[in-house]
Every structure is written in C-alpha cells, then in structure tokens.
C-alpha positions in Angstrom: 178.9 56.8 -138.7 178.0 56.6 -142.5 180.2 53.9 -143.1 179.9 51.9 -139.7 176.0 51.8 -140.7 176.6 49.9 -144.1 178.9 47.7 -142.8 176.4 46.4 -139.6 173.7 45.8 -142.2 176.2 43.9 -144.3 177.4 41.9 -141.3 173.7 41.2 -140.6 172.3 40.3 -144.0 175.8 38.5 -145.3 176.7 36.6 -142.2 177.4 32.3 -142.6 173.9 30.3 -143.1 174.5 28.3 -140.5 171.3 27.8 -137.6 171.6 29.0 -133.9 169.1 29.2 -131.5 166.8 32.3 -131.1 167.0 32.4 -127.1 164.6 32.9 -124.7 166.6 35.7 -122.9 169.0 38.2 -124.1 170.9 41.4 -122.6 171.4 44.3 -124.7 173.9 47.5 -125.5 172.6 50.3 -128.4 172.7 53.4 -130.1 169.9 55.0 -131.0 169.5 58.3 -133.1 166.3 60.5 -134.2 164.7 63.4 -134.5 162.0 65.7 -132.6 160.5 68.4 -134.1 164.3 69.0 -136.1 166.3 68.6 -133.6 168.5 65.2 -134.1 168.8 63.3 -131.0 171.3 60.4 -130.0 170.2 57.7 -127.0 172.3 55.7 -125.8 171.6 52.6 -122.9 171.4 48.9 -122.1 168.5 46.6 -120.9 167.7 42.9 -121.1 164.4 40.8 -121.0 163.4 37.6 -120.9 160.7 34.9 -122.5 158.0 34.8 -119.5 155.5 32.5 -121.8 155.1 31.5 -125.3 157.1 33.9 -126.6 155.7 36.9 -124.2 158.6 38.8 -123.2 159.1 41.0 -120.0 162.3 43.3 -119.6 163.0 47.1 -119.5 166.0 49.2 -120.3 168.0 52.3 -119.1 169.6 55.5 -120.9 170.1 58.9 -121.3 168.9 60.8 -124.4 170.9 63.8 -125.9 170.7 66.7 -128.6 173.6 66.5 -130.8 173.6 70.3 -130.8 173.6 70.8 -127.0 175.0 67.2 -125.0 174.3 69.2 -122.3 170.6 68.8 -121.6 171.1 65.4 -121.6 168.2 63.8 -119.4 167.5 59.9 -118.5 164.8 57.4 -119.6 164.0 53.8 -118.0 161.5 51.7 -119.9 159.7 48.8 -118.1 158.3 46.3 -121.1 156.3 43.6 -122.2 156.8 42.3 -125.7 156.4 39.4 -127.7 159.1 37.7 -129.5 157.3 35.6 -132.8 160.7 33.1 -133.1 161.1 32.9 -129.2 163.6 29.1 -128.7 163.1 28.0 -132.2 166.0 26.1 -132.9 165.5 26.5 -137.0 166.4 30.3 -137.3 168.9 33.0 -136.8 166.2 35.6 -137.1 164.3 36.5 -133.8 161.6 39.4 -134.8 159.9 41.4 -132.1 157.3 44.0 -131.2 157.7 45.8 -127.7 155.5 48.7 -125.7 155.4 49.8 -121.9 156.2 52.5 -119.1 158.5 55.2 -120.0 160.4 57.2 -116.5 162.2 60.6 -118.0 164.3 62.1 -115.5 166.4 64.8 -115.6 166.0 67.4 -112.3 162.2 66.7 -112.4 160.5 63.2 -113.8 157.7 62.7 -116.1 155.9 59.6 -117.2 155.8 58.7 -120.6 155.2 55.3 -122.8 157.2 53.8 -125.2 156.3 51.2 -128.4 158.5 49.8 -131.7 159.6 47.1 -133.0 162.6 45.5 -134.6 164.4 42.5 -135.4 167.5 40.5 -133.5 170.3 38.8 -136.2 171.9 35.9 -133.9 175.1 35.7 -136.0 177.3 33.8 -133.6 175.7 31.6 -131.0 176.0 34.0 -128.3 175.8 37.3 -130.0 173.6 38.6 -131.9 173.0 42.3 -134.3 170.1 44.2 -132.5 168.1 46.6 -134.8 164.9 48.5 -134.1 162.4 51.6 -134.0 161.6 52.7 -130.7 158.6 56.0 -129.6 159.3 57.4 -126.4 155.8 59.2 -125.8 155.7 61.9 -122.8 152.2 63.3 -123.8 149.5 62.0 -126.3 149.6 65.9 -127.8 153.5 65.3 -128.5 155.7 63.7 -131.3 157.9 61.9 -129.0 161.2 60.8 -129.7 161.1 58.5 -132.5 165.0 56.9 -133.2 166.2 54.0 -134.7 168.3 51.7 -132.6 171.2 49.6 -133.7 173.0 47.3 -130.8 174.5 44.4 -129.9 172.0 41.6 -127.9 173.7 38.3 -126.2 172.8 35.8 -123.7 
C-alpha cells in the first residue's frame, strides 16, 4: 500500500493537460482507511450521486467498515447525501471539488443512526474515469470521535 499511494497521487497530479468535462453524475468504488481511538480501520464500498440543481448533489453509498486487527467485527454502513459539487458540467476543467454530509445507517446484528460529513476532490483523467480522493466522518454519537478515514477510489459515469 505504501507505494500504490504515491503512485495514485502521481497519476492524479501528472496526468495529460488535456480538458474533459466535470459530469453531472458519477458512480463510485473506494478504499478508505483511519483510525478510532488507535485502532486503524479499513472501509471499503461503492455509491453514486447525481447533480439535482446548480451543482447540488443527491446520492448515498454502501460498505462495510473493518479493524485491521480483528476483520472479524466487521459491521455495515449506508450513507444517504446531499452535497454540492463547485465545478458541476463545466466543460473547462478536469478538476471537480466537493463537500458532502447526510444520514449514516450502521448495521451489524443491531443498527444505529449516525451522520456522516467530508470533503474531497474528483481528478477526471480520462473522459469517463476519474481519481476519487476524500475525507469522510462517520458520527454515531455527538460524545464520540467517529470514524474519520481517508478515501481514495475510482469515480466514472
């Protein structure tokens, strides 16, 4: 993973200057990784949204979150969002910036209701596919941390 990392930002930052659309819909695969109160966490899911106005985004995703140390206790999360997306069908960038919040659903044998906020920023590289990087919180209780990660994916449309 220590090299894969370097070599997705590189892809990202050192990809052709050539223009592509930012689109106004996009599906999504990642991989997130953090930490919660020292114990390192990986996510992994998929989701999609959609432009629904003026760069105001509706879409949600699904995954399960996991301690490195014990894949075990895995449990699920589905996030239901709204966002906005600041570049949403300009024509003149490859860069599509975006802040995102909403309902968080963790399930495992039991649910609980959570919320979730971050940010990131989508690198359309190739017309079609695009380098998906962000910071995500997953909050189950306003007393808690959370589940802070970094994302890194893959978006298309």
């Amino acid at each position: 993973m220590q090299r894969i990392f370097p070599l997705i930002l590189a892809t990202a930052f050192g990809a052709g200057s050539g223009l592509a659309q930012v689109p106004k819909s996009q599906g999504f695969v990642y991989q997130g990784f953090g930490s919660n109160y020292g114990t390192a966490f990986g996510h992994t899911g998929a989701g999609g949204e959609g432009v629904v106005w003026k760069g105001i985004t509706a879409g949600g995703d699904i995954g399960a979150i996991y301690p490195f140390r014990a894949p075990a206790e895995v449990f699920g999360v589905l996030n239901v969002n709204g966002g906005y997306h600041f570049l949403a069908g300009r024509k003149d960038t490859k860069w599509d910036p975006f802040v995102t919040a909403g309902y968080s659903l963790f399930f495992r044998q039991g649910s609980a209701n959570g919320a979730n906020y971050g940010g990131g920023v989508v690198y359309w590289a190739k017309p079609k596919i695009g380098i998906r990087a962000e910071f995500r919180n997953h909050q189950y209780s306003v007393n808690e941390r959370g589940f802070p990660e970094f994302r890194i994916g893959v978006a298309f449309h």
